[in-house]
RODO-2510 file (C-alpha; in nm, 4 decimals, decimal comma):
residues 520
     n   res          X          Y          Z
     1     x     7,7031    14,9836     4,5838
     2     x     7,8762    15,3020     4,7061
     3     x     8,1828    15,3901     4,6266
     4     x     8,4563    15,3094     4,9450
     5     x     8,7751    15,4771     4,9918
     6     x     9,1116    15,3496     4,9005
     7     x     9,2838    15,1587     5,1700
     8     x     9,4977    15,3831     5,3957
     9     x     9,8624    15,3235     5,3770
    10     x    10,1398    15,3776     5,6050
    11     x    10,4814    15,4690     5,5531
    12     x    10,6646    15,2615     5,2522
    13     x    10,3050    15,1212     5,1646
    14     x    10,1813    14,9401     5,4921
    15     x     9,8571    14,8873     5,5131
    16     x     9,5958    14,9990     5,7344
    17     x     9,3300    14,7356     5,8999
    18     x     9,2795    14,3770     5,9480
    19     x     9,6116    14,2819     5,9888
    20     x     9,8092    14,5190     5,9867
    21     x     9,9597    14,5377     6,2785
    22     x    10,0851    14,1944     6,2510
    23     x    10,2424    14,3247     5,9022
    24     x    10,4310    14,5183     6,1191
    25     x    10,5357    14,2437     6,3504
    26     x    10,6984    14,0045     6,0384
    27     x    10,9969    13,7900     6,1045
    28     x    11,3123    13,9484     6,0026
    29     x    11,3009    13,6820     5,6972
    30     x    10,9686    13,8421     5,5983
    31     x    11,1266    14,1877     5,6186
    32     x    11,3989    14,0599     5,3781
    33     x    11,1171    13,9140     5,1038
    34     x    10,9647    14,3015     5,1183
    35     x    10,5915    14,3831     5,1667
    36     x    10,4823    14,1698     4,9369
    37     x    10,6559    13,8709     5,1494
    38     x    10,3752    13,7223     5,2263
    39     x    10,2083    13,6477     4,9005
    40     x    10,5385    13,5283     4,7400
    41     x    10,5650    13,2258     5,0264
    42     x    10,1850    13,1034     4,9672
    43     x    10,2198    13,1268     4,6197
    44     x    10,5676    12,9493     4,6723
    45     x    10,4209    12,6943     4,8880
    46     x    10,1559    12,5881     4,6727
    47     x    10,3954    12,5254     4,4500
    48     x    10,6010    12,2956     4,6804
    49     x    10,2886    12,1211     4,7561
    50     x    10,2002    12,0586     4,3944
    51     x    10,5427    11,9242     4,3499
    52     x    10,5539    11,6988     4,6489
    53     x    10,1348    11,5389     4,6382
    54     x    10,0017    11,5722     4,3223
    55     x    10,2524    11,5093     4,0294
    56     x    10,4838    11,2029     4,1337
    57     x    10,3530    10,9566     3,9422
    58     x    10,0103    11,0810     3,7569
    59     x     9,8932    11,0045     3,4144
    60     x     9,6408    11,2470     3,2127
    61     x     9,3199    11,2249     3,2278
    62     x     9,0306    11,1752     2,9919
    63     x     8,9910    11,5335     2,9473
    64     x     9,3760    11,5566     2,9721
    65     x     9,4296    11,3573     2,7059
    66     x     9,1873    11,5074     2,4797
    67     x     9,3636    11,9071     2,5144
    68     x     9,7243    11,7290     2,5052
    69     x     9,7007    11,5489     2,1856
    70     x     9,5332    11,8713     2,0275
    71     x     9,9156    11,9786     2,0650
    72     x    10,0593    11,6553     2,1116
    73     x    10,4138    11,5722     1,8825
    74     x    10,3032    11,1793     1,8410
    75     x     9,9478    11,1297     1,8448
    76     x     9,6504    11,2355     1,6395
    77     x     9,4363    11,4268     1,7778
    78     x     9,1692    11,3389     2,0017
    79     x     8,7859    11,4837     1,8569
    80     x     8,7585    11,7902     2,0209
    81     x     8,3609    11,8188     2,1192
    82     x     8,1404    12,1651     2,1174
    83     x     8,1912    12,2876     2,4777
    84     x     8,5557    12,2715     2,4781
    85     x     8,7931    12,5913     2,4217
    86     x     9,1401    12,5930     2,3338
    87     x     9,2689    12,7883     2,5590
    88     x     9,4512    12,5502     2,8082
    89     x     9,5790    12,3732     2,4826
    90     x     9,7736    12,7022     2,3769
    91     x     9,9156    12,7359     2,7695
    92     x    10,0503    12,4041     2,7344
    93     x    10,1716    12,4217     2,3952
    94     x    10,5667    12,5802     2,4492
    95     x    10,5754    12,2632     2,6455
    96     x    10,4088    11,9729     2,4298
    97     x    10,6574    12,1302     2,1374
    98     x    10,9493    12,0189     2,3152
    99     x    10,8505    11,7105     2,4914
   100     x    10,6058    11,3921     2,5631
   101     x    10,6499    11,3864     2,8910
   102     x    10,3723    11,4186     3,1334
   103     x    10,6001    11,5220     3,4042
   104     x    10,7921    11,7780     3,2457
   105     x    10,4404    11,9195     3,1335
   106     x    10,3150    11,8973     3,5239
   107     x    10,6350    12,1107     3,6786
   108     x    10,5172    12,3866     3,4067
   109     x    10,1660    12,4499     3,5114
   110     x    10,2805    12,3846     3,8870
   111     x    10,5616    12,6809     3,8157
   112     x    10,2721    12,8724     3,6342
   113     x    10,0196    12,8223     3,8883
   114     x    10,1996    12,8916     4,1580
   115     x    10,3279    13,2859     3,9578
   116     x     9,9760    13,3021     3,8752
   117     x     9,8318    13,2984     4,2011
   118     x    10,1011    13,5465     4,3403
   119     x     9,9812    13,7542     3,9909
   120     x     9,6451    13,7655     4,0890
   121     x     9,7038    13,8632     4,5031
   122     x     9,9306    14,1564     4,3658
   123     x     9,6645    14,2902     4,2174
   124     x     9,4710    14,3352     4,4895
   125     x     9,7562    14,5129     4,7171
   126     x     9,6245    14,8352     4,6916
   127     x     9,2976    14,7210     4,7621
   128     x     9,3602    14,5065     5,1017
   129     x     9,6104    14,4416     5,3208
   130     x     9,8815    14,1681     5,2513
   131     x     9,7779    13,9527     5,6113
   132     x     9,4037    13,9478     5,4445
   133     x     9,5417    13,8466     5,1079
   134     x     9,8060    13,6200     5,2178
   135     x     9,5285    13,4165     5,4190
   136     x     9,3176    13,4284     5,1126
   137     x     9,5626    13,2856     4,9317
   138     x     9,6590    12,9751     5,1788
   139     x     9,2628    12,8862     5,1785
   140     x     9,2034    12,8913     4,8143
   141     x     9,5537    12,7352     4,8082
   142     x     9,4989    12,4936     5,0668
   143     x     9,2081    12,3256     4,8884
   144     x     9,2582    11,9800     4,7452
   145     x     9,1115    12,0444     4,4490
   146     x     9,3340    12,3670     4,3762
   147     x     9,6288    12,1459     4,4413
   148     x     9,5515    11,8601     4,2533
   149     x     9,4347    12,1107     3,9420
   150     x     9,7213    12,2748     3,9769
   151     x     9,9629    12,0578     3,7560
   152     x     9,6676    11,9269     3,5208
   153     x     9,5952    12,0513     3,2180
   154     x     9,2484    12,1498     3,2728
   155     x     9,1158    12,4790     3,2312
   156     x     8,9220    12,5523     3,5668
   157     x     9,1719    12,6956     3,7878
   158     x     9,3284    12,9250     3,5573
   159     x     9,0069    13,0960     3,5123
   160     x     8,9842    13,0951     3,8466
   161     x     9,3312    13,3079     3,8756
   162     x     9,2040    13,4829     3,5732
   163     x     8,8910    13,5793     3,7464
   164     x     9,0534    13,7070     4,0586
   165     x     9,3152    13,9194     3,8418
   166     x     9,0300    14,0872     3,6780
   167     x     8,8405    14,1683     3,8972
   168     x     9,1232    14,3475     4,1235
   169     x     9,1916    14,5128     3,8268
   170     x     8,8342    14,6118     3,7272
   171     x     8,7761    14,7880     4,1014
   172     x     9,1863    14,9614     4,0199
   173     x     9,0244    15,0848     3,7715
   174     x     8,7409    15,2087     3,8577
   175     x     8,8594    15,3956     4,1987
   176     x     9,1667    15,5730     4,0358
   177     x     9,0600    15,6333     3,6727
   178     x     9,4471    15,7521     3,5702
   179     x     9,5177    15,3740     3,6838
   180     x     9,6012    15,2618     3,2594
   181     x     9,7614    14,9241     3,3867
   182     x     9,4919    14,8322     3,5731
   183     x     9,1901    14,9056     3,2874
   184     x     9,4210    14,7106     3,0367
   185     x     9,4283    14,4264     3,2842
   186     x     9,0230    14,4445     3,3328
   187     x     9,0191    14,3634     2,9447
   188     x     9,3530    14,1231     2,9257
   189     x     9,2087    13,9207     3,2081
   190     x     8,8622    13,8713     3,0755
   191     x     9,0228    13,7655     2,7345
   192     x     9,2098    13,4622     2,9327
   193     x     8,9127    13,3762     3,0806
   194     x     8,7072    13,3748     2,7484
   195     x     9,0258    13,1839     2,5802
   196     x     8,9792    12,8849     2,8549
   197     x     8,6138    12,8863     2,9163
   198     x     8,3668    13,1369     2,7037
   199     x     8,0744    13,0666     2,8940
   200     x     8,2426    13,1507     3,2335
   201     x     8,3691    13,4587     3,0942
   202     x     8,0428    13,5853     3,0535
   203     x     7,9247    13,5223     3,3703
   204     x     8,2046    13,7197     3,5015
   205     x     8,1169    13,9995     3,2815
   206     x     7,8110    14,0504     3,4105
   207     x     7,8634    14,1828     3,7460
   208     x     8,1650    14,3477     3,6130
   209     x     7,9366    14,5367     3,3785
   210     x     7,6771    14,6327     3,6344
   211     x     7,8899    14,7562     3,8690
   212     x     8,0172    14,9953     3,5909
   213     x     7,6788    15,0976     3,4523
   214     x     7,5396    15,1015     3,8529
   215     x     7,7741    15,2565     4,0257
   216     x     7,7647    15,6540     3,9629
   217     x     8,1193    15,7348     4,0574
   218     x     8,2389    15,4326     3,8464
   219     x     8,0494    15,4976     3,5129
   220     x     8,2611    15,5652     3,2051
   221     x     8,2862    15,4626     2,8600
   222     x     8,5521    15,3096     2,9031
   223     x     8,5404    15,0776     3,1352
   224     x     8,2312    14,9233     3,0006
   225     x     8,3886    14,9033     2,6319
   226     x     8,6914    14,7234     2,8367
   227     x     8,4511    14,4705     2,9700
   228     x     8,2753    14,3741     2,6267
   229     x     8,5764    14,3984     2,4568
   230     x     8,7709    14,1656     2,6553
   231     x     8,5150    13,8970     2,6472
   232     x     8,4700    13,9746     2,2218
   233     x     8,8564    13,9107     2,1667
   234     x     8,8757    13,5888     2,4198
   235     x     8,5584    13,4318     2,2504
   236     x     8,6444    13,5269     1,8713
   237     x     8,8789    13,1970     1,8490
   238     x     8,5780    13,0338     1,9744
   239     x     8,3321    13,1899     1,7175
   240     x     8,5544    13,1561     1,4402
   241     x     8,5824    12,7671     1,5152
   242     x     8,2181    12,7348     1,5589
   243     x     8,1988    12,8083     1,1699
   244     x     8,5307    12,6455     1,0566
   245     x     8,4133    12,3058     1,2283
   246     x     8,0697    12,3033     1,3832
   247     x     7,8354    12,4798     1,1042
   248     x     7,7636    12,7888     1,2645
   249     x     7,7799    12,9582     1,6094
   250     x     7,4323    12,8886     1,7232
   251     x     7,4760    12,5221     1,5926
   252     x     7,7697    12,4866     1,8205
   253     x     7,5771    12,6663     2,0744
   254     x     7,2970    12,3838     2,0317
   255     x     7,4716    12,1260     2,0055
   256     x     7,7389    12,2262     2,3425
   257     x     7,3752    12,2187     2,5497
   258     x     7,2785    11,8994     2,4269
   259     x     7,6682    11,7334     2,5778
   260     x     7,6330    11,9393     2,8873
   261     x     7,2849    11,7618     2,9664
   262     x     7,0418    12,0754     2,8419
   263     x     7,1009    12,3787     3,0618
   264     x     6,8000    12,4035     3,2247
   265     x     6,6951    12,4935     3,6336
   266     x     6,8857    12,1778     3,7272
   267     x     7,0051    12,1953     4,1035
   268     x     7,3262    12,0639     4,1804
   269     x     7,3834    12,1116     4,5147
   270     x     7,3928    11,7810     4,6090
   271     x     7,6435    11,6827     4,3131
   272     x     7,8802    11,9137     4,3934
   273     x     7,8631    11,8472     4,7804
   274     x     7,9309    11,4364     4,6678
   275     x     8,2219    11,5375     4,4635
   276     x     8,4398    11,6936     4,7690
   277     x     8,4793    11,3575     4,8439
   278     x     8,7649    11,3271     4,5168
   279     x     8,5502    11,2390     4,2467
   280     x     8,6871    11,4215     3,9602
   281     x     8,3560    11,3808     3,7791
   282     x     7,9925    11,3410     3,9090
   283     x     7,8041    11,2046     3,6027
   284     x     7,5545    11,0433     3,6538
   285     x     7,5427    11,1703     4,0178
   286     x     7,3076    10,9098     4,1927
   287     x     7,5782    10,7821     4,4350
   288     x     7,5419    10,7633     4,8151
   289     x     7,7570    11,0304     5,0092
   290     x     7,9795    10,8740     5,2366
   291     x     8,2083    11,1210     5,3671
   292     x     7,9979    11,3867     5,4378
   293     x     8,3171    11,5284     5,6682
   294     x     8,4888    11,6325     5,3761
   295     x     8,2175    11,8351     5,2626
   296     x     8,1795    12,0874     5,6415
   297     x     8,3734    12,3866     5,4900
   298     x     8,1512    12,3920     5,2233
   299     x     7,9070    12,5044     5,4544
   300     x     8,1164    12,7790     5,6438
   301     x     8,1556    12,9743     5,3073
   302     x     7,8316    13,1625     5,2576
   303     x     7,8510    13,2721     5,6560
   304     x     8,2100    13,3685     5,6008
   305     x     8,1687    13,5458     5,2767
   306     x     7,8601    13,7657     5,4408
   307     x     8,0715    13,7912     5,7773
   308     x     8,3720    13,9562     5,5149
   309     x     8,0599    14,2035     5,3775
   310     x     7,9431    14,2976     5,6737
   311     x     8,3210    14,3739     5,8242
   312     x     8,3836    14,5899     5,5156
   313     x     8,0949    14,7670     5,5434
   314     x     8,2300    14,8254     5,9013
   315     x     8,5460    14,8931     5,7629
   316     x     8,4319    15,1175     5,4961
   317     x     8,5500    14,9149     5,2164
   318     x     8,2083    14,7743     5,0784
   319     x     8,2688    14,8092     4,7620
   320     x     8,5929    14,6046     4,7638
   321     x     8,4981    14,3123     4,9515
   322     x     8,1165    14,3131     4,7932
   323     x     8,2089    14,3310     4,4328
   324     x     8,4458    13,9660     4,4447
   325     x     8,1781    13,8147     4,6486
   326     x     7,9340    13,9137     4,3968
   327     x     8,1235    13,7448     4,1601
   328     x     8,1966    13,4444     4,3136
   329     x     7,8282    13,4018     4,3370
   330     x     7,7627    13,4652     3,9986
   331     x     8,1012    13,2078     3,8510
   332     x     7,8764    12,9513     4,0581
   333     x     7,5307    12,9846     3,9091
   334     x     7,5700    12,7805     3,6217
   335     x     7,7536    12,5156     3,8344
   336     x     7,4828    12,5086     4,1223
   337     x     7,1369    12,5623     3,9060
   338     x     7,1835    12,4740     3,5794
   339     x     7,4017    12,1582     3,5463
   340     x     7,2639    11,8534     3,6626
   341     x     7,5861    11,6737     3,7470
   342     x     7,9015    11,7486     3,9577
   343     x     8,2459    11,8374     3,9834
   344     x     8,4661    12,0082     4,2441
   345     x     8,6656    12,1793     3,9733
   346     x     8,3440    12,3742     3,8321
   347     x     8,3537    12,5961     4,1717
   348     x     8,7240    12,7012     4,1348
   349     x     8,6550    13,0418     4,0286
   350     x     8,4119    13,0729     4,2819
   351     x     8,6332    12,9881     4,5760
   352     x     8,9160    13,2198     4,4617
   353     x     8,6796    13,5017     4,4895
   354     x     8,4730    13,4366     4,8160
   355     x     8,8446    13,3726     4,9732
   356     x     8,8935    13,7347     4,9780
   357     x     8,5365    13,8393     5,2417
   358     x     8,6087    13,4601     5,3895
   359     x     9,0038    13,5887     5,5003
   360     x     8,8376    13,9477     5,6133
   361     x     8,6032    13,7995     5,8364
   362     x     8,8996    13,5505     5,9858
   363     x     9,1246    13,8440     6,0456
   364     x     8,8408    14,0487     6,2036
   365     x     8,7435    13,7928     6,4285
   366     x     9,0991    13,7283     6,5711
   367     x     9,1278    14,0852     6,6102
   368     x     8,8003    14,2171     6,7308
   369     x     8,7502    13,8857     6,9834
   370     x     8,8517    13,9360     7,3396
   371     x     9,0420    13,7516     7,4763
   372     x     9,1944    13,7370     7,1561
   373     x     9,4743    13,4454     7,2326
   374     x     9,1998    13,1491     7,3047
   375     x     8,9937    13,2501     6,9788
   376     x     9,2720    13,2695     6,7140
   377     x     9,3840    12,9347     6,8529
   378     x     9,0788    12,8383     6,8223
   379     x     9,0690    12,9294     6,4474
   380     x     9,4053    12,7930     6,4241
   381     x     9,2549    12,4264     6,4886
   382     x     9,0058    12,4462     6,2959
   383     x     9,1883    12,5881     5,9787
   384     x     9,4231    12,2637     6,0427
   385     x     9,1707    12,0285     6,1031
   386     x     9,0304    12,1489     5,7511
   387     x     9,3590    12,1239     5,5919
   388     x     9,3984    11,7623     5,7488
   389     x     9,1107    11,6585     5,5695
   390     x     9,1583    11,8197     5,2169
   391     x     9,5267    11,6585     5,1957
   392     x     9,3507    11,3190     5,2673
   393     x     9,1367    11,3669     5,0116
   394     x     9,4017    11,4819     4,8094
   395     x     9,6293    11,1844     4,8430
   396     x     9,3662    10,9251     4,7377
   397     x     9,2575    11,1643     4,4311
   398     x     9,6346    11,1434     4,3815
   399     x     9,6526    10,7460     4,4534
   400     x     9,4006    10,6965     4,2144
   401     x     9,5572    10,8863     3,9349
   402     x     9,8762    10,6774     3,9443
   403     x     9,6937    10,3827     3,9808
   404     x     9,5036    10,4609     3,5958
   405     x     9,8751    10,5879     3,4649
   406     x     9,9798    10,2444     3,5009
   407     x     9,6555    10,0402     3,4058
   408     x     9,6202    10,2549     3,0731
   409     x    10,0513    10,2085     2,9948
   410     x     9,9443     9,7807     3,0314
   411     x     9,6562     9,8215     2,8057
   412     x     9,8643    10,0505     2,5709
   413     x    10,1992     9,7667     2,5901
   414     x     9,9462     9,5168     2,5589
   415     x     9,8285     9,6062     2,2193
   416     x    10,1413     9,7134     2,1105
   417     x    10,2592     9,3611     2,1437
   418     x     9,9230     9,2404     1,9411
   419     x    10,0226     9,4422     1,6129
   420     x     9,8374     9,7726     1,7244
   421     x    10,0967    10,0686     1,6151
   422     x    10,1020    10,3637     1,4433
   423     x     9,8698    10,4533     1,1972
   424     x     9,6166    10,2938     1,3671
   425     x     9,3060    10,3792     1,5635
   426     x     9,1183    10,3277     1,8620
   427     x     8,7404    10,2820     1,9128
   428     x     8,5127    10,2349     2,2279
   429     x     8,5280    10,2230     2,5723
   430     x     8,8257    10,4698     2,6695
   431     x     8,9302    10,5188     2,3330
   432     x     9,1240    10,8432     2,3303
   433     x     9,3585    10,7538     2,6388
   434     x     9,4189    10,4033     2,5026
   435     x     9,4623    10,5931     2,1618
   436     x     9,7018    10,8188     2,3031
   437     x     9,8946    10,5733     2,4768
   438     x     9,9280    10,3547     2,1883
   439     x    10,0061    10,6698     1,9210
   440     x     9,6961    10,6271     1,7356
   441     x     9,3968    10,7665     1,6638
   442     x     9,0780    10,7898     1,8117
   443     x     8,7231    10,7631     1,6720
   444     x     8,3971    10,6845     1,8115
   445     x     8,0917    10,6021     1,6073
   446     x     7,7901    10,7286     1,8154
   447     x     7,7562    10,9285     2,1892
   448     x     7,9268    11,2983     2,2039
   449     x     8,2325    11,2416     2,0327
   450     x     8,1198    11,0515     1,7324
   451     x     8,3764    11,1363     1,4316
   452     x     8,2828    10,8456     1,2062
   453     x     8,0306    10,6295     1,0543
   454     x     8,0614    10,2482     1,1391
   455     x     8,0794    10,1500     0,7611
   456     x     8,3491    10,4315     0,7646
   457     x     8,5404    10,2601     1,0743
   458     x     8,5016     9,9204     0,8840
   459     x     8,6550    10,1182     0,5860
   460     x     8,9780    10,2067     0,7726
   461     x     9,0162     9,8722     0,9289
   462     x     9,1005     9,7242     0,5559
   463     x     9,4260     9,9235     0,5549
   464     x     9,5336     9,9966     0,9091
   465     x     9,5059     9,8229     1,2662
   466     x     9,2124     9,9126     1,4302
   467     x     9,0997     9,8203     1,7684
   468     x     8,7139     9,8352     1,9367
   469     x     8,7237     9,8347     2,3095
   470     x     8,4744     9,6369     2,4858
   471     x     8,4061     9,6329     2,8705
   472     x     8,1270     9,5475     3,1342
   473     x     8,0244     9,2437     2,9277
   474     x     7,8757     9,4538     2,6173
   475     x     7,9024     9,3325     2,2611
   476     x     8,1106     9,4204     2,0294
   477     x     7,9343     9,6038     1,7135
   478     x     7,8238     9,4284     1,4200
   479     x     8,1256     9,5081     1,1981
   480     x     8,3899     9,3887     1,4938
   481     x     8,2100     9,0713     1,5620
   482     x     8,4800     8,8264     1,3263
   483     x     8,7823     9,0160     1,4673
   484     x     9,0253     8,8746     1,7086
   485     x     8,9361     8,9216     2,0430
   486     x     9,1656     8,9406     2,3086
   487     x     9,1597     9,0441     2,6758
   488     x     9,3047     9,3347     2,8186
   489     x     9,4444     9,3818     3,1862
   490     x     9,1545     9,5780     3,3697
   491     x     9,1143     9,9315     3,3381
   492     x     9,0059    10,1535     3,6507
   493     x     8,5667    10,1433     3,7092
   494     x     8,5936     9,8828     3,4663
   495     x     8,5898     9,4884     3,4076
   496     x     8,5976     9,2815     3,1198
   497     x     8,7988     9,4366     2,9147
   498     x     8,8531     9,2923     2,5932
   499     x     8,9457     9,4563     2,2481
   500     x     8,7902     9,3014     1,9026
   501     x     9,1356     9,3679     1,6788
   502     x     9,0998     9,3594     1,2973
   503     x     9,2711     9,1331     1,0806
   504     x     9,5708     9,4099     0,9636
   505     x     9,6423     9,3875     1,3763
   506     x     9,9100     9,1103     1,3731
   507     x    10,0710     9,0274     1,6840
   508     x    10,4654     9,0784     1,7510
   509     x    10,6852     8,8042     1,8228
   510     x    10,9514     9,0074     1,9624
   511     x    10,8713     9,2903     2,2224
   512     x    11,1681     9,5236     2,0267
   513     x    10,9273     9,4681     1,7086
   514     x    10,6058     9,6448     1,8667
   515     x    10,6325     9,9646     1,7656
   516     x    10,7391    10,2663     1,9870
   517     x    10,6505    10,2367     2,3279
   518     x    10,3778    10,3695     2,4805
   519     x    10,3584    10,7316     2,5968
   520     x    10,3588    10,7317     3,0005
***
């Protein structure tokens, strides 16, 4: 990898290239927003969009839940497995201090998300022009599963910003090496990274690192100590919980491979190609694929991303376009080889980066074709075509989200009014978002998230309401098998629902008796 020169600039910082020239050409209400224009309206239109598709309405998660109630004012919290980082949990916190509500906590991270991705553009001004960025920006933005992660508290697409933010600052850094800013930012962004997802933060740091050990006119000290040190102070929290809570580092190491299903050479194409459909989760993935249409731009990445290299190298900036895209490759290794189940959330990081060669090659194609009016229309169609499809996808991943709010706030009112409040606790099937619903606690005797024994359940049912959730026709376990049992409205994927309540569970005569209500 060679060393490229900076991108030449025009008077008041216009960029040279790609683009350009229709910099030049903005609207006079571009001209008014300043160079930077362009960025601030994707970055302010993926926030609109958030607003308006993906937060009217939704409940949290499974996954949610768990990182909420970690922070939560009134619930327990949920048992918080091996793989999981606390990151997100600390974004979210300012907000959980202040306030249940799941919508006040989505218009946060939509606000956040939205300054985030202009953060992480900026970055790269110096290193692109704004047209290229701004388009980069509307197709990473213009994904549905950027929008619908946008509001959620879920740690993928933040280090998906956080990647893209370091690794414009990394090649700042390493071109102009009086650039300070820019080498703190190298080490500040890996440290977000490491603080929402460890293992991803290594994976960045490996190109990172070889490109500064590689690269002859980048190699210095400094840089490289900026690289470890970034992912050292992100993971310590990590590390220092691993001996706190899971005995040991390579115990919780062991243990976060046995949940994620043994990382092994485990291709997961397929999964991940099934989950563009808007399944959140692809576990087991042996279901037919059915909308294979949602899944064609999937395929136009890797000839994009190598059409971006090779008009760089054109352009003489290799370095800047090959070093993302290298990247973006690497963020999806672990997703594509070594996973053996799905989800469209796992590529985030990798689409953020590979946006950057994708908008290149766009923006030399419409201005290298002749005649250049019939092929950027051309591109036009197809980039709304796309968009077409990902907001239809989008609005049943949304659909489906309200749809589980209000099925978990029934099950939640329903044991309320059967005596289940505060202290109490939750076992079985969808425990910790029943649990959370209903203010109490959840525990599960066996699978991942086991916290207690059954005789220790048992134990706790002598002095506080307990519930075990039962569904699918399944038994209840030996120590549940006297309890009450009633029947609980359906819950999404699932039927026969019924929860085995223990004896200190007493059902309320009067609705204003049950308890606080349920969270939403």
């Amino acid at each position: 990898m060679a060393q490229t020169p900076a991108v030449a600039s025009g008077p008041r910082g216009r960029s040279s290239g790609p683009g350009a020239g229709r910099a030049r050409g903005v609207t006079g209400a571009g001209r008014r927003l300043g160079p930077l224009g362009p960025l601030a309206v994707v970055a302010g239109a993926y926030t609109l969009i958030q607003l308006a598709f993906a937060l009217p309405g939704s409940g949290l998660g499974w996954d949610e839940t768990v990182y909420v109630s970690q922070v939560g004012r009134d619930a327990e919290a949920a048992f918080f497995s091996a793989p999981r980082a606390r990151g997100i949990t600390f974004l979210i916190a300012p907000v959980t201090a202040l306030t249940t509500s799941v919508e006040a906590l989505r218009v946060f991270l939509a606000l956040l998300s939205g300054a985030g991705l202009f953060l992480a553009l900026r970055v790269w001004r110096r290193l692109l022009p704004v047209p290229v960025l701004a388009l980069a920006g509307a197709l990473f933005a213009g994904l549905w599963i950027t929008v619908f992660y946008g509001p959620r508290v879920m740690p993928n697409l933040w280090v998906a910003l956080g990647a893209l933010f370091t690794v414009g600052c990394f090649l700042r850094a390493a071109r102009e090496r009086s650039d300070r800013a820019a080498l703190a930012g190298v080490g500040a962004g890996l440290a977000f990274v490491a603080l929402m997802r460890p293992g991803d933060a290594c994976w960045l740091a490996l190109p990172l690192a070889g490109a500064a050990l590689l690269v002859r006119s980048w190699r210095r000290p400094a840089l490289v100590l900026v690289v470890a040190g970034g992912v050292a102070l992100g993971c310590a929290e990590w590390v220092v919980e691993a001996y706190v809570s899971h005995g040991g580092l390579l115990a919780r190491l062991r243990r976060a491979d046995e949940i994620q299903g043994n990382l092994g050479w485990q291709p997961a194409f397929g999964h991940q190609l099934r989950s563009l459909d808007g399944r959140l989760l692809c576990r087991p993935c042996d279901v037919p694929w059915r909308q294979p249409l949602t899944a064609v731009w999937w395929f136009l990445v890797p000839p994009l991303t190598a059409g971006g290299v090779l008009a760089a190298v054109r352009l003489r900036r290799t370095a800047v376009v090959l070093l993302p895209a290298l990247a973006g490759l690497t963020l999806a290794v672990p997703y594509l080889l070594l996973i053996g189940y799905g989800a469209a959330r796992f590529l985030l990081p990798a689409y953020a980066l590979l946006a950057l060669p994708a908008a290149l090659c766009l923006t030399w194609i419409g201005r290298a074709a002749r005649p250049r009016r019939p092929v950027v229309a051309a591109l036009a169609a197809v980039l709304a075509a796309h968009l077409a499809v990902q907001y239809t996808v989008l609005d049943g991943a949304s659909a489906r989200s309200r749809i589980s709010r209000t099925a978990f706030g029934r099950a939640a009112a329903e044991l309320h009014r059967q005596g289940v409040g505060p202290p109490c606790v939750i076992s079985g099937a969808e425990a910790v978002r029943i649990a959370f619903r209903t203010g109490c606690a959840s525990r599960q005797t066996g699978g991942h998230d086991a916290s207690v024994t059954p005789a220790g359940l048992a134990a706790l049912a002598r002095g506080r309401p307990v519930a075990v959730v039962v569904t699918d026709g399944n038994a209840p376990p030996a120590y549940a098998r006297h309890w009450r049992l009633h029947r609980l409205p359906e819950l999404p994927g699932l039927r026969d629902c019924r929860a085995y309540l223990s004896p200190s569970a007493r059902p309320v005569r009067d609705a204003h008796e049950g308890g606080r209500a349920a969270h939403p």
